[in-house]
N, C-alpha and C positions, 0 to 999 in steps of 0.2 A: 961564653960559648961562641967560636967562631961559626958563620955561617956563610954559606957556600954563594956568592953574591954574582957569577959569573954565567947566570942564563937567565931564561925568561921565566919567572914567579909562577905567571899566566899559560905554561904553558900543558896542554892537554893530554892524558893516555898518561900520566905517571906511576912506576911502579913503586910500590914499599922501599925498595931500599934507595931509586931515585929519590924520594918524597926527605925517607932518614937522613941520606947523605947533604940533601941541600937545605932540610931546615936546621941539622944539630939536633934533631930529636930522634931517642931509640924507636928504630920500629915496633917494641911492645906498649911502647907510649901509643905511639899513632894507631895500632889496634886498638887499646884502650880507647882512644878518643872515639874512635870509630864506634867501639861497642858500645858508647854510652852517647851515642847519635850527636857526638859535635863536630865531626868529618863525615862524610861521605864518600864509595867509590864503588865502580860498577864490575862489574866480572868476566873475563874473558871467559871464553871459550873453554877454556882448561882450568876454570876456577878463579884464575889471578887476578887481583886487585888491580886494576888503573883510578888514580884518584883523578878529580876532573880539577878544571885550570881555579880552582879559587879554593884550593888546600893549603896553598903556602901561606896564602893573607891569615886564612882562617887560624893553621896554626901561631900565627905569630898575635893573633888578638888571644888566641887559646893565654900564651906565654904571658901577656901584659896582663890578661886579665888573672891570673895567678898571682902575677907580683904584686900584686893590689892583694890578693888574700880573697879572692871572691873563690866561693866555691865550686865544684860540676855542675851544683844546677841552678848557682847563678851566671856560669859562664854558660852552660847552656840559654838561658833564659836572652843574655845578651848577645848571641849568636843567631837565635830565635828569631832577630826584628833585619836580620838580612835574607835576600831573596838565594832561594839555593843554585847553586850551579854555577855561582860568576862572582867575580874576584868585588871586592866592597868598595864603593867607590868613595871620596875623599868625602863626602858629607857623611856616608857609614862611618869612615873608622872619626872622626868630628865627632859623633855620637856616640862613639864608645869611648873615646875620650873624656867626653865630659863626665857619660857615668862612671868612670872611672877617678876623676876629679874628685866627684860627688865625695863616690865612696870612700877612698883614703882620706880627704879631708874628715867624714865621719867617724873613721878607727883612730882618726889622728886626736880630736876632741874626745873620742871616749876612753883612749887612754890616755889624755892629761887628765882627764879627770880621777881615772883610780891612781894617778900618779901623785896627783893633789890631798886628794883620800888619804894617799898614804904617809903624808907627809907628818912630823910633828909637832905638835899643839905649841905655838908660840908659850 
C-alpha cells in the first residue's frame, strides 16, 4: 500500500476522505475503526467528521498491530495506554513495539510447536 507521505501526519480539522487519501485506508475502514472506538473525531456544524491531529499515527499502529494478528480488542486494548487527542510519542510507539515483539514471537513458538506436533514419528 502506498501512502501519501507529502504533508503533515499531525495535522488538525481532517476530513474522511483527507484521512482515506493520506493513509491508503478505505474510508469504511476508518468508520469502522471509528465505530469500534480505536479513532476518534469531532463534528462539525453540518455533521461532518474532522478527525483530530493523532489519526494518522493511530492508524498506522491500527495497521502494525493487525499484521501481528492482534485482534479489535486487542488493538483496542493497546491503543487504550495512549493519551487521546495527540499523536504518540517515540517511547508510545517503543511500547507498542515491544508488545508487539512480545506477541509475534509467542504465535511464532506456538506454531513451531503444532508444526513439531505435526511432524513424523522418527
Amino acid at each position: 500500500m502506498q501512502h501519501d507521505t507529502s504533508f503533515d501526519w499531525h495535522e488538525p480539522g481532517l476530513t474522511i476522505g483527507q484521512v482515506a487519501h493520506r493513509s491508503g485506508i478505505a474510508a469504511s475502514a476508518i468508520r469502522f475503526y471509528e465505530a469500534q472506538g480505536l479513532i476518534s473525531s469531532d463534528r462539525t456544524a453540518g455533521n461532518q467528521r474532522r478527525y483530530h491531529g493523532d489519526v494518522m499515527c493511530r492508524l498506522a499502529m491500527i495497521e502494525a498491530c493487525q499484521r501481528v494478528g492482534l485482534t479489535l480488542a486487542e488493538v483496542g486494548e493497546a491503543l487504550a495506554a495512549l493519551p487521546p487527542g495527540r499523536p504518540p510519542t517515540p517511547q508510545d510507539w517503543e511500547a507498542l513495539a515491544e508488545r508487539l515483539r512480545t506477541e509475534a514471537q509467542s504465535r511464532i513458538d506456538r506454531l513451531s510447536q503444532v508444526l513439531n506436533e505435526l511432524a513424523p514419528a522418527p
